[in-house]
Rosetta silent file (secondary structure, phi, psi, omega in degrees, C-alpha in Angstrom):
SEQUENCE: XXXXXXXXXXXXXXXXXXXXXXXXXXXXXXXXXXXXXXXXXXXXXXXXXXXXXXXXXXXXXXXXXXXXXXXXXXXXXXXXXXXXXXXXXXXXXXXXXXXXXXXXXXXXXXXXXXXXXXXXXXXXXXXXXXXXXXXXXXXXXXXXXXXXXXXXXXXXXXXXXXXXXXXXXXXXXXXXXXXXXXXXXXXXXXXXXXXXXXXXXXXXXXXXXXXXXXXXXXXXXXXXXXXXXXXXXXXXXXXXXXXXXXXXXXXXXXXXXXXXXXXXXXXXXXXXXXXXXXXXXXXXXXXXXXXXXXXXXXXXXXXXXXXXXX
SCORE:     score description
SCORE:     0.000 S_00000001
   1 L     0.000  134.905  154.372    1.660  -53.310   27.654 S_00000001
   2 E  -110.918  159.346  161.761    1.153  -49.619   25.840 S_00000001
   3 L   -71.383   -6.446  178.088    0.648  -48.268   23.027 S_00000001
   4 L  -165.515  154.033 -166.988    3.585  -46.186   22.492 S_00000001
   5 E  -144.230  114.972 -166.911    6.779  -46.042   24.599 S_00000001
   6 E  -105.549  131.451  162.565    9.212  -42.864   24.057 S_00000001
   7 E  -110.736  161.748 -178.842   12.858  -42.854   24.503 S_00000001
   8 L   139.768 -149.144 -154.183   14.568  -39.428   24.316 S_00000001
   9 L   -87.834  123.160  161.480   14.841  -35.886   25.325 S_00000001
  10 L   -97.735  154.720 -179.402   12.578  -34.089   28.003 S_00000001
  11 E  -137.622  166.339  163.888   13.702  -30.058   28.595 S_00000001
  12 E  -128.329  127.492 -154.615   12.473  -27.605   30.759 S_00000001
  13 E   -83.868  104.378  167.832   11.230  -24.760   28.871 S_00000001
  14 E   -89.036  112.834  172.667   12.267  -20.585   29.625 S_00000001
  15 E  -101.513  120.509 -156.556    9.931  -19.298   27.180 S_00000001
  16 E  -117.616  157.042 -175.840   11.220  -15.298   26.531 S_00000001
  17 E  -138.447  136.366  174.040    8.787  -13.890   24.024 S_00000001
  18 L  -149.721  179.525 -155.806   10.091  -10.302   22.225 S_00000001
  19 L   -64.126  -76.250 -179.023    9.267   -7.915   19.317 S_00000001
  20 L  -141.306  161.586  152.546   12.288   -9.677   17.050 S_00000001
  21 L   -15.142  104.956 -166.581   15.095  -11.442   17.386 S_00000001
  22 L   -51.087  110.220  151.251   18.209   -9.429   19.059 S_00000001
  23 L   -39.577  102.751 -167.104   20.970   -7.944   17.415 S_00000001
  24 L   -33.012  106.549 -156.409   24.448   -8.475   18.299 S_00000001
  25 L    67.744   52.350 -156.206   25.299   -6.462   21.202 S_00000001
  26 L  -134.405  134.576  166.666   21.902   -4.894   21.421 S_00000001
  27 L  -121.288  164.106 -147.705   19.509   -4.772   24.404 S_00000001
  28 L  -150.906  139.767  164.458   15.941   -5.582   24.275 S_00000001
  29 L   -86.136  169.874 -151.294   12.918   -5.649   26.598 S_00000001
  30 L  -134.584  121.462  145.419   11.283   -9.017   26.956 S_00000001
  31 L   -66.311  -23.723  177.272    7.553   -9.299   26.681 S_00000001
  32 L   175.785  163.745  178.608    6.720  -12.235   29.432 S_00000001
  33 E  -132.015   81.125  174.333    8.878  -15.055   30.205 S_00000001
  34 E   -74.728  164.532  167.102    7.212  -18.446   31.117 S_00000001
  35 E  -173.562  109.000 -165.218    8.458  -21.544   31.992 S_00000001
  36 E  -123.755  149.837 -179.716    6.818  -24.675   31.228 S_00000001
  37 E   -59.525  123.660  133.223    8.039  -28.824   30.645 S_00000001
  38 E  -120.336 -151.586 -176.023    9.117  -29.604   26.948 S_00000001
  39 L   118.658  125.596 -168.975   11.589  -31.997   25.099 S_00000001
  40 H   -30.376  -75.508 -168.902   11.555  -33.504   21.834 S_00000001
  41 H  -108.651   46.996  144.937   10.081  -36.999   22.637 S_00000001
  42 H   -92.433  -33.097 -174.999    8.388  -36.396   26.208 S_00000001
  43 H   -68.999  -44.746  164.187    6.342  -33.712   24.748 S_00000001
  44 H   -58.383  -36.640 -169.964    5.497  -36.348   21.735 S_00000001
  45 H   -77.404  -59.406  159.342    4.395  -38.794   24.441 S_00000001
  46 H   -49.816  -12.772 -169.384    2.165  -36.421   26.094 S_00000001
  47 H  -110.669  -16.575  168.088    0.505  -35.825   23.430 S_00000001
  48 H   -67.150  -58.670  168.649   -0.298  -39.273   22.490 S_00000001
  49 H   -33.346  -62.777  175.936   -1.091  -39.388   25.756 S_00000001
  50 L   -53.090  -39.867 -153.579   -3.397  -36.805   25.831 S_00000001
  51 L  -102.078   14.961  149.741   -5.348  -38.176   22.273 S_00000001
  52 L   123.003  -42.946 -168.964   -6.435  -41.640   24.477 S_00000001
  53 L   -37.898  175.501  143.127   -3.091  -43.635   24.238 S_00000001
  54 L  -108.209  119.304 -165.748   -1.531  -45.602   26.721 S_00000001
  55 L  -112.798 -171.477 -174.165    2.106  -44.147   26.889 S_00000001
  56 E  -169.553  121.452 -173.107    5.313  -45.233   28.643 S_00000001
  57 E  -128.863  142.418  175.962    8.495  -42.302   28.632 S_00000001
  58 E  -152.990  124.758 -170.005   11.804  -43.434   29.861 S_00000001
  59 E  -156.088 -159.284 -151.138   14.394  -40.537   30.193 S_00000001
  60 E  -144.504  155.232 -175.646   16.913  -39.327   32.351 S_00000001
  61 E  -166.331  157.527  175.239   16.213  -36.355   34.918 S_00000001
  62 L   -78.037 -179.720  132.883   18.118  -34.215   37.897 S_00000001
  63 L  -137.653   92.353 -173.090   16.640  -33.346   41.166 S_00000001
  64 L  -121.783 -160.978 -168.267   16.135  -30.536   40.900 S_00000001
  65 L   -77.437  -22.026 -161.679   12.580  -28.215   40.275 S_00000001
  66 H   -81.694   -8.046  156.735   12.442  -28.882   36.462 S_00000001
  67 H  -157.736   77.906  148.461   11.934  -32.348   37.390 S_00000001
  68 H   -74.091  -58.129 -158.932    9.583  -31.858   39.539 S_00000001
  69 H   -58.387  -53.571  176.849    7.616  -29.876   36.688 S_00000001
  70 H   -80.608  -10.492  131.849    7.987  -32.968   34.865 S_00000001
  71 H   -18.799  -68.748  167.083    7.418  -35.440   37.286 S_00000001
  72 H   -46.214  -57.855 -161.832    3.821  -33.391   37.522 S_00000001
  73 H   -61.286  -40.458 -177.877    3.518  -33.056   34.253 S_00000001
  74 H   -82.789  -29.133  169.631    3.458  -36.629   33.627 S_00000001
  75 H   -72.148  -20.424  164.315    1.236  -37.780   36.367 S_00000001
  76 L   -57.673   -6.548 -164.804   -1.074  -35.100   35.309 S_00000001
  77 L  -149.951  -16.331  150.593   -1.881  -36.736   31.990 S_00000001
  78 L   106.979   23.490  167.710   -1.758  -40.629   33.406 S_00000001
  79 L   -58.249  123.222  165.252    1.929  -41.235   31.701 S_00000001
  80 E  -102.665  135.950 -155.558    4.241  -44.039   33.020 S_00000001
  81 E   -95.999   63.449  144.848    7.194  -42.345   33.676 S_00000001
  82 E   -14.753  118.475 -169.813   10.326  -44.468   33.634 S_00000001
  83 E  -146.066   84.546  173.247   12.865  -41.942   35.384 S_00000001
  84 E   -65.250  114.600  163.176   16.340  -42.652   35.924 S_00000001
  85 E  -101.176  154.370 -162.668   17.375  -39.914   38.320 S_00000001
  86 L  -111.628  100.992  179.709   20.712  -38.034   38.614 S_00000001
  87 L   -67.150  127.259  167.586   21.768  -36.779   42.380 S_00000001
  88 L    86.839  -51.972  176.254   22.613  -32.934   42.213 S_00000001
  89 L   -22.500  147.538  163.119   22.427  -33.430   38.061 S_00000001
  90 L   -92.082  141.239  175.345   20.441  -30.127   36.423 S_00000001
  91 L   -88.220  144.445  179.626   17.397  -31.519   34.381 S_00000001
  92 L   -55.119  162.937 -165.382   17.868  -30.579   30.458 S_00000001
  93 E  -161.010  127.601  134.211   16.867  -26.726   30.319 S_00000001
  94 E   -90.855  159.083 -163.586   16.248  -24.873   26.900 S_00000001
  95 E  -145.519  111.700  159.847   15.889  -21.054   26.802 S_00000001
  96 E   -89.474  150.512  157.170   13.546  -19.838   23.626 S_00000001
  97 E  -134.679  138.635 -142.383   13.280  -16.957   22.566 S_00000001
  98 E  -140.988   98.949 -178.376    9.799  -16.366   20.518 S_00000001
  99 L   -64.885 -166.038 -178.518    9.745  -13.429   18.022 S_00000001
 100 L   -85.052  -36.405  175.300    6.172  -11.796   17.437 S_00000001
 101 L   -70.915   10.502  167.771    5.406  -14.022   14.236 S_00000001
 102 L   101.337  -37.835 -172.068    5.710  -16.886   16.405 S_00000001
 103 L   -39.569  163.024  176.380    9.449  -18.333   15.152 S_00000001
 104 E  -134.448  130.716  165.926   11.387  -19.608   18.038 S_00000001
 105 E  -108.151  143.805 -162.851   15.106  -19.806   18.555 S_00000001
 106 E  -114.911  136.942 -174.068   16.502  -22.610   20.843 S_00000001
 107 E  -137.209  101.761 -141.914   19.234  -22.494   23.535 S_00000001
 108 E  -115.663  138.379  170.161   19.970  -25.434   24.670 S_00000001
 109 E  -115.856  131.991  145.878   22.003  -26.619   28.253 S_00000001
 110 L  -136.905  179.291 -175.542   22.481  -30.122   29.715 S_00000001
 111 L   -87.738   93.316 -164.521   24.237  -31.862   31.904 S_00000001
 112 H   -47.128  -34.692 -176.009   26.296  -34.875   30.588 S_00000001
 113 H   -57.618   -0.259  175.469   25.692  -36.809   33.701 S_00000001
 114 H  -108.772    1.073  149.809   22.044  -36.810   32.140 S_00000001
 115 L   -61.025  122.756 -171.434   23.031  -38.576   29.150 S_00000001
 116 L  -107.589  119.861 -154.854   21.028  -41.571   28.752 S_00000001
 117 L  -128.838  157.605 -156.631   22.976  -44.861   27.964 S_00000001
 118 H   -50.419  -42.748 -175.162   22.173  -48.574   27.147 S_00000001
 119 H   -70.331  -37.474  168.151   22.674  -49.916   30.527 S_00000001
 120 H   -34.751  -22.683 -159.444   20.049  -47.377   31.776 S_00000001
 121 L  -129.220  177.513 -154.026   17.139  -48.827   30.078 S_00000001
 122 L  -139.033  118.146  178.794   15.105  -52.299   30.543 S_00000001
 123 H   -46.268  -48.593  168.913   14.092  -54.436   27.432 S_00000001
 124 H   -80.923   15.661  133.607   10.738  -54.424   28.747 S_00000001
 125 H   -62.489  -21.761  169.282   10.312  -51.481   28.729 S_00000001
 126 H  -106.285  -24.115 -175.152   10.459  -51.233   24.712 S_00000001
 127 L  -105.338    5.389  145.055    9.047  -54.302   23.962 S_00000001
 128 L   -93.668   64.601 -171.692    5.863  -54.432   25.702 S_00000001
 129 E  -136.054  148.000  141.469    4.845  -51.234   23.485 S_00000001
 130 L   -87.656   10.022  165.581    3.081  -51.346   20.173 S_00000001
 131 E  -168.488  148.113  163.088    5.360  -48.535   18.892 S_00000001
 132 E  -152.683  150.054 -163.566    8.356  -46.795   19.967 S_00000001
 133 E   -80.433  137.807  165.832    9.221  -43.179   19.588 S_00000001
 134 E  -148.938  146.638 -178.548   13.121  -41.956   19.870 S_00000001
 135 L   -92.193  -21.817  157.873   14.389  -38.753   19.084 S_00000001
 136 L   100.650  -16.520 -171.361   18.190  -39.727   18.475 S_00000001
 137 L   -61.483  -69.015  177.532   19.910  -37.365   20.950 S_00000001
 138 L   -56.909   71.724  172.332   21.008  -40.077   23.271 S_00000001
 139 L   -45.753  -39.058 -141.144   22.036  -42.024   20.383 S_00000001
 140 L  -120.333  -22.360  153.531   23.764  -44.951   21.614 S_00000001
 141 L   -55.220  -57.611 -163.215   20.519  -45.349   24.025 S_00000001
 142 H   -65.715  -24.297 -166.538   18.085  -45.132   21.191 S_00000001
 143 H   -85.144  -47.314  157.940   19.849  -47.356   19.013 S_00000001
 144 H   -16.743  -56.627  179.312   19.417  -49.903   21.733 S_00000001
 145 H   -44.513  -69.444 -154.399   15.787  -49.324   21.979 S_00000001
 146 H   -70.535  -29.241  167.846   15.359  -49.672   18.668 S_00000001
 147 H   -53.992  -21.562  171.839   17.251  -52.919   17.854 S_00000001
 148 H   -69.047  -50.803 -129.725   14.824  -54.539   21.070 S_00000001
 149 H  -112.896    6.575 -178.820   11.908  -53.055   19.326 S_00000001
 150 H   -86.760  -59.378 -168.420   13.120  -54.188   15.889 S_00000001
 151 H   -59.968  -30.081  159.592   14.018  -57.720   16.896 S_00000001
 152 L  -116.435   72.891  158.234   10.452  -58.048   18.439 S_00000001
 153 L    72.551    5.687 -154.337    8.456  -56.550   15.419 S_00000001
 154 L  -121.511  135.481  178.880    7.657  -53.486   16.999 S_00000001
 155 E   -81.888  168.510 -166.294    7.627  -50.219   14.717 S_00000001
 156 E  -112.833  150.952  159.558   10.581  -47.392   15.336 S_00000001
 157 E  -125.002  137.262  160.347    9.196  -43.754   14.482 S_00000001
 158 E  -153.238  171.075 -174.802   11.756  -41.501   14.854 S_00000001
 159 L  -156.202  106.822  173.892   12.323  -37.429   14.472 S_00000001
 160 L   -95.138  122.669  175.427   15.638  -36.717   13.662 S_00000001
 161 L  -118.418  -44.637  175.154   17.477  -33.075   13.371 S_00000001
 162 L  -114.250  128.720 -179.382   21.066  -33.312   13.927 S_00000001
 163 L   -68.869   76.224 -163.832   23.743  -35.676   12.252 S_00000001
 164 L   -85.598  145.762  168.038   24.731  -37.090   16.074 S_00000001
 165 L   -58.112  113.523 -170.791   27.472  -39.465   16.001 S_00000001
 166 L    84.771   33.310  148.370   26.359  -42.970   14.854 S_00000001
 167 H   -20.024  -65.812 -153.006   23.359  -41.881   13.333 S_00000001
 168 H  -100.547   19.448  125.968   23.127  -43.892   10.600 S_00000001
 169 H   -60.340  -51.626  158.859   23.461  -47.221   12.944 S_00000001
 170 H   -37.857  -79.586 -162.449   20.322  -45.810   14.193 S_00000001
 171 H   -63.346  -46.280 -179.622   18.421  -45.359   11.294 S_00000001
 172 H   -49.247   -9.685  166.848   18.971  -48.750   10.130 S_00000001
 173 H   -97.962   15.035  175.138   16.893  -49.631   12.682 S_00000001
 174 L   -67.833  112.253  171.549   13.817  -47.023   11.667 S_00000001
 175 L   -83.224  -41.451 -164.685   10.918  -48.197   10.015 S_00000001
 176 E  -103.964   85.845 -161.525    9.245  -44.449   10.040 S_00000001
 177 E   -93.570  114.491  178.940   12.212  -41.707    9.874 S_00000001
 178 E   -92.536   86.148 -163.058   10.390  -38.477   10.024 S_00000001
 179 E  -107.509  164.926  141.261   13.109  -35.618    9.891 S_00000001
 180 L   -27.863  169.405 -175.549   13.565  -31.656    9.550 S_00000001
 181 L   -59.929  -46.074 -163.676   13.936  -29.969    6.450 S_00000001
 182 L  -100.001  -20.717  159.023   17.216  -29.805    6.189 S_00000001
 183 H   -30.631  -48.446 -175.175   18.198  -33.314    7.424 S_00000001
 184 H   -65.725  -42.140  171.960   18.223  -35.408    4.275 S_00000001
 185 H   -83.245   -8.837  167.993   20.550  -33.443    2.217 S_00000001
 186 H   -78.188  -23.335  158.526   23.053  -33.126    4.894 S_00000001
 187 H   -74.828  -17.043 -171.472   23.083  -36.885    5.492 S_00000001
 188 H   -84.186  -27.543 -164.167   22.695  -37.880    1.821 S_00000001
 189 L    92.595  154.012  170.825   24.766  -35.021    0.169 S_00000001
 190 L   104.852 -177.771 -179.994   23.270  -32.911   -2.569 S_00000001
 191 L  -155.848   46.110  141.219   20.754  -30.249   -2.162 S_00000001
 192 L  -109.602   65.425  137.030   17.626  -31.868   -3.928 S_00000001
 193 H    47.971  -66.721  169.264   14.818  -32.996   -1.131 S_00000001
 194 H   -31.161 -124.191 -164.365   13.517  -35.515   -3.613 S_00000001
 195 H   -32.773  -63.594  177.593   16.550  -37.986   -4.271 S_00000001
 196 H   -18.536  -69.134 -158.078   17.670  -37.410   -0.371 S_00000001
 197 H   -63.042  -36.518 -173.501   14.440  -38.756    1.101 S_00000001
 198 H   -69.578  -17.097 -170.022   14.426  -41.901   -1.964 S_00000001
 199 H   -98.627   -1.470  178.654   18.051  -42.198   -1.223 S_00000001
 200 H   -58.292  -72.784  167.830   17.616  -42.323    2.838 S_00000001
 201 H   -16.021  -73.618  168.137   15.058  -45.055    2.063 S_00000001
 202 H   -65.937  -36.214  154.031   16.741  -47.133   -0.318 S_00000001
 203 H   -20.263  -72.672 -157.783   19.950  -46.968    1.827 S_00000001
 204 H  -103.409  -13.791 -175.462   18.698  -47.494    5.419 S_00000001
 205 L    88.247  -62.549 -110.928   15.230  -49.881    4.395 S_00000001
 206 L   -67.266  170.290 -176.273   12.747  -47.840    6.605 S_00000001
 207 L   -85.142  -24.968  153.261    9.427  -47.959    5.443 S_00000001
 208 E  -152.991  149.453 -177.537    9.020  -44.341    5.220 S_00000001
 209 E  -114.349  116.160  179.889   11.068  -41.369    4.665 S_00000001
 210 E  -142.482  170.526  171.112    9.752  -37.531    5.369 S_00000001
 211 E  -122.129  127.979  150.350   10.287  -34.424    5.727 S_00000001
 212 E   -46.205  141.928  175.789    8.557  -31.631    7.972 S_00000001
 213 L  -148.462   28.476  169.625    8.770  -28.505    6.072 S_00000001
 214 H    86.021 -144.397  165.374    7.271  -25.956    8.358 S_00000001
 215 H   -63.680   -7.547  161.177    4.577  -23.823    6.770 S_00000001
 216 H   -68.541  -19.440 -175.166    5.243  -26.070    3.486 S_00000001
 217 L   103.458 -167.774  177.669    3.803  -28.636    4.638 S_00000001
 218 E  -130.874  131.775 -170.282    5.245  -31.888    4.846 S_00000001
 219 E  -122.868  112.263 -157.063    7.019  -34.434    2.044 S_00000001
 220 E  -101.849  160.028  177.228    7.095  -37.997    2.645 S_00000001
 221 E   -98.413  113.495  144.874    8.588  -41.150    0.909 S_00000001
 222 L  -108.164    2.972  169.007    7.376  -44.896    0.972 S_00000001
 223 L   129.826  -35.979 -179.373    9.591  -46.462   -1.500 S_00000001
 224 L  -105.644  -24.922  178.728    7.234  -46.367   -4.321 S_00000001
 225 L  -172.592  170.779 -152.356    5.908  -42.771   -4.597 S_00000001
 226 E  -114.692  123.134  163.641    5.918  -39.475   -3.206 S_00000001
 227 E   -86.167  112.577 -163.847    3.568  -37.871   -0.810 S_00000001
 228 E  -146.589  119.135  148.911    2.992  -34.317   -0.022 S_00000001
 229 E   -62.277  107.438 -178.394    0.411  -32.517    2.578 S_00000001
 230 L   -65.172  171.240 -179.554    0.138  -28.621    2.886 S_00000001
 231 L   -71.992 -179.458  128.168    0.287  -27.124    6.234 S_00000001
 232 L  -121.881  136.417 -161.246   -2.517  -25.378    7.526 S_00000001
 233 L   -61.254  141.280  162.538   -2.997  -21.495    8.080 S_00000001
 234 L  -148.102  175.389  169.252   -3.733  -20.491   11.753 S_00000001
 235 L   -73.000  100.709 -139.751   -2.692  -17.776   13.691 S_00000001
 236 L  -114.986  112.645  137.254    0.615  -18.740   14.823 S_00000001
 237 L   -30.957  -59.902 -168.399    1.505  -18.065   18.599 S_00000001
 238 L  -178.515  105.327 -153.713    4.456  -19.881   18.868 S_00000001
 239 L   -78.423   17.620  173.591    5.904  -22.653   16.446 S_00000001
 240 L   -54.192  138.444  141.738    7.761  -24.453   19.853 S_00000001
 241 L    81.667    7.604  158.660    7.283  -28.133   19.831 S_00000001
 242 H   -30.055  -57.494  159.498    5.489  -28.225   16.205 S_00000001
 243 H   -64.373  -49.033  169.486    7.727  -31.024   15.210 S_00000001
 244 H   -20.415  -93.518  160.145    6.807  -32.661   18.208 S_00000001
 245 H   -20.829  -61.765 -167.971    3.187  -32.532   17.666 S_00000001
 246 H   -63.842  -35.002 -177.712    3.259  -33.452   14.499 S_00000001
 247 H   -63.689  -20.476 -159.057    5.250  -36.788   15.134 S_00000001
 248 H   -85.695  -37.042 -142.665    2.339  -37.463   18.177 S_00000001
 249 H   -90.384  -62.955  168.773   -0.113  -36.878   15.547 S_00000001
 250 H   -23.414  -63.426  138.548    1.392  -39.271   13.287 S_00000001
 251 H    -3.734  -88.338 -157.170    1.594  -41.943   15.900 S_00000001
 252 H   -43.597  -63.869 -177.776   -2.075  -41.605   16.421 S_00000001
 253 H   -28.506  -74.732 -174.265   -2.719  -42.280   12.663 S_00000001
 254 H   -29.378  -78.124  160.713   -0.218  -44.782   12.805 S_00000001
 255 H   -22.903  -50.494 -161.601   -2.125  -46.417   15.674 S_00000001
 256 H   -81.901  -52.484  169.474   -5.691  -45.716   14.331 S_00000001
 257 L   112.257   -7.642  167.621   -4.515  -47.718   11.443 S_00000001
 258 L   -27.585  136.818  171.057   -5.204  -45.118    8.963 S_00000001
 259 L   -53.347  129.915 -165.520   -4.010  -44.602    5.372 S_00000001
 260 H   -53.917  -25.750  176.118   -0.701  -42.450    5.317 S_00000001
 261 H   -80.566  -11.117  176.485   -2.501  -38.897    3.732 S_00000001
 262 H   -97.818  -23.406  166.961   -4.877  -38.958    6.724 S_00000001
 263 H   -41.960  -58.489 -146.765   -1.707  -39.531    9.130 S_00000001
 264 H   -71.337  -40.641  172.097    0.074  -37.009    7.589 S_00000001
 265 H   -67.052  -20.694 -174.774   -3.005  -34.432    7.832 S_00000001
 266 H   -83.639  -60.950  141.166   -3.858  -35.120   10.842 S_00000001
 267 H   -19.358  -45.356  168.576   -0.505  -34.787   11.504 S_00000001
 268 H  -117.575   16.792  169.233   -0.003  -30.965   10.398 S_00000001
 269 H  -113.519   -7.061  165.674   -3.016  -29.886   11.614 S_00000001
 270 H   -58.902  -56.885 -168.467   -2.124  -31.353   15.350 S_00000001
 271 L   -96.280   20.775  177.178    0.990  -29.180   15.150 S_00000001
 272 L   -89.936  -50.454  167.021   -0.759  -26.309   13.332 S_00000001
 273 L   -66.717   22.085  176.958   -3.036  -26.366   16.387 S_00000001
 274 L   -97.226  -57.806  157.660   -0.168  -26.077   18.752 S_00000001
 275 L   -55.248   -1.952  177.910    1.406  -23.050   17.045 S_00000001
 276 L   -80.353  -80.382  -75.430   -1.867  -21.223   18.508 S_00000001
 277 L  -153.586  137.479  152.734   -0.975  -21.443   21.837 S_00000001
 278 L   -54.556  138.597  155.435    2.824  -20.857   23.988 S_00000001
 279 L   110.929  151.967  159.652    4.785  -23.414   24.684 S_00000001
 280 L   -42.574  -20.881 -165.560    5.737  -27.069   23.663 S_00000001
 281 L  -150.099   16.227  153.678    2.290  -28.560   24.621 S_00000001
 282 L   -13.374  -66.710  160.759    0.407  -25.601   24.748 S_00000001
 283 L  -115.545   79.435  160.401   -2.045  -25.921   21.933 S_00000001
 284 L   -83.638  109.323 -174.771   -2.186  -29.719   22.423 S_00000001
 285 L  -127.849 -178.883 -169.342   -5.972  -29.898   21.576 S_00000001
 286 L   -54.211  148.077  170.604   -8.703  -32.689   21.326 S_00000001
 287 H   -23.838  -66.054 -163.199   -9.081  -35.336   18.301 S_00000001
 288 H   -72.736   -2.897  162.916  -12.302  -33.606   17.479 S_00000001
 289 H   -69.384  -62.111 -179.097  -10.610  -30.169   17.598 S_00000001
 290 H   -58.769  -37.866  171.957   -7.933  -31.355   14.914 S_00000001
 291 H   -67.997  -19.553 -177.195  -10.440  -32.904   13.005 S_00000001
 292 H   -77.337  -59.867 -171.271  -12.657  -29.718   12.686 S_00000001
 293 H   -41.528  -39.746 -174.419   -9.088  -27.772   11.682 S_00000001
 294 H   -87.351    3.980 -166.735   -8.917  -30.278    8.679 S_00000001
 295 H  -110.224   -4.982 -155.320  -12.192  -30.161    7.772 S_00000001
 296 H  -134.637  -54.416 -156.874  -12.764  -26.332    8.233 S_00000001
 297 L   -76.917  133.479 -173.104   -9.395  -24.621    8.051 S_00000001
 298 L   -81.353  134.136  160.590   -7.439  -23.078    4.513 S_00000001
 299 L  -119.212  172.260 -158.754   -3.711  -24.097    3.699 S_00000001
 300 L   -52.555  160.203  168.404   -0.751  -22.695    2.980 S_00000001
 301 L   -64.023  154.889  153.679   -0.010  -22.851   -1.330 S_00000001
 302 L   -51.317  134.311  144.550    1.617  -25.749   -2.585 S_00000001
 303 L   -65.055  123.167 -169.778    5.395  -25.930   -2.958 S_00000001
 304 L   -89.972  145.442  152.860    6.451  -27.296   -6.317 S_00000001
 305 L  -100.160  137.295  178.641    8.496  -30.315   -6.741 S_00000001
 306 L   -74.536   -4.640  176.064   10.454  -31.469   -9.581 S_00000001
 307 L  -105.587 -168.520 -172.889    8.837  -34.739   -9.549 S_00000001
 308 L   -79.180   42.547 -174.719    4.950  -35.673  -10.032 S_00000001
 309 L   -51.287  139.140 -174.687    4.020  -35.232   -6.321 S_00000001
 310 L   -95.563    0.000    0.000    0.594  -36.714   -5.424 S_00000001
């Protein structure tokens, strides 16, 4: 048994760092280049990981060096690694590029033979978890998961970005669908944030609906009223793996047993402290670190809503 069990994406990170963003047909010097282990929900895992949990990641990998790096990475932090391996397969690979205010743009390659599919994964592996994380790429995997982890009680968290085919079989199995900014109105239709996330909810059941919203802060659902947490200011390094963080940080709450505004804070100041630092897992820092940030550290203004946001 663990406490949290991730199904989803791992990447291997080329982090390119420059001035700004290129122009079309333009060359550019490069400030440093790194290249460090990310991916939506291995990076989430680690980070769980990291903050005490007992984790469990089951994902799909080449063999090749990046995963090796992740291979390390996870024994390095006491993760059990489920690891379907691919012979000759490339391990997923993103390419960033990381202007000087920190934004990041993502460039992403895989390998289809590293698509990860229902027969790949082992019921007990999701259902001797007390929660399990999925990220949605491998869709037809995740939805799998989550119908095991539905059918025995077990909550689904998930952090969703892209309308992947057969989505919204997924999310009926979500209790906590955490998403990007821009997610809700392109599955719901419409362009008001508000009605999306109540109409995701009432739709799909889950038990909460939210949105990350960057330096806004974050705006959440539970069926009955509307929640909304500022960000916090820091210096920001490098927003890679932000959403991550923040979903790990949720978790933790989630775990901890905690009332949803101390999730959710805990929650943006976990990925605030992250943005410090290069890389997906970078500024992954201690409980008591994140707890000082909310207790010490100024946030961003509020972002008006048209409804009575508490």
């Amino acid at each position: 048994m663990v406490d949290l069990v991730g199904v989803g994406l791992n990447a291997t990170d080329t982090l390119i760092s420059l001035e700004a963003f290129p122009a079309r047909g333009s060359k550019v010097e490069c400030r440093n280049s790194t290249v460090m282990p990310g991916g939506q929900t291995a990076s989430t895992v680690i980070a769980c990981q990291h903050w005490g949990m007992r984790t469990r990641y089951v994902g799909k990998l080449g063999d090749d060096d990046g995963a090796r790096l992740h291979r390390l990475a996870f024994a390095r932090e006491g993760v059990e690694a489920q690891l379907i391996t691919v012979p000759q397969g490339a391990s997923p690979q993103s390419l960033i590029l990381v202007d000087a205010g920190g934004e990041r743009t993502v460039i992403n390659r895989l390998d289809e033979r590293l698509v990860l599919q229902p027969a790949d994964l082992r019921r007990e592996w999701i259902v001797n978890a007390r929660a399990l994380h999925i990220d949605g790429f491998d869709t037809a995997a995740a939805t799998q998961a989550a119908k095991w982890a539905r059918a025995a009680t077990i909550p689904v968290v998930a952090d969703l970005d892209e309308l992947y085919p057969g989505v919204e079989d997924l999310i009926a199995n979500i209790d906590y669908l955490i998403v990007s900014r821009d997610f809700p109105c392109r599955l719901m239709g419409g362009t008001d944030i508000e009605r999306a996330l109540r109409d995701m909810q009432a739709r799909f059941g889950c038990l909460l609906t939210a949105a990350t919203l960057g330096p806004d802060g974050v705006l959440a659902w539970d069926g009955k009223q509307f929640l909304y947490r500022r960000a916090y200011r820091v210096p920001v390094v490098d927003t890679t793996g932000a959403g991550d963080v923040f979903h790990a940080g949720f978790i933790y709450g989630l775990h901890q047993g905690w009332p949803l505004d101390r999730q959710l804070d805990f929650a943006c100041a976990a990925a605030a402290l992250n943005c410090t630092a290069s890389g997906a897992r970078g500024g992954i820092q201690s409980v008591q670190a994140i707890e000082n940030l909310m207790a010490t550290a100024p946030r961003y203004d509020a972002v008006c809503f048209a409804s009575n946001v508490n």
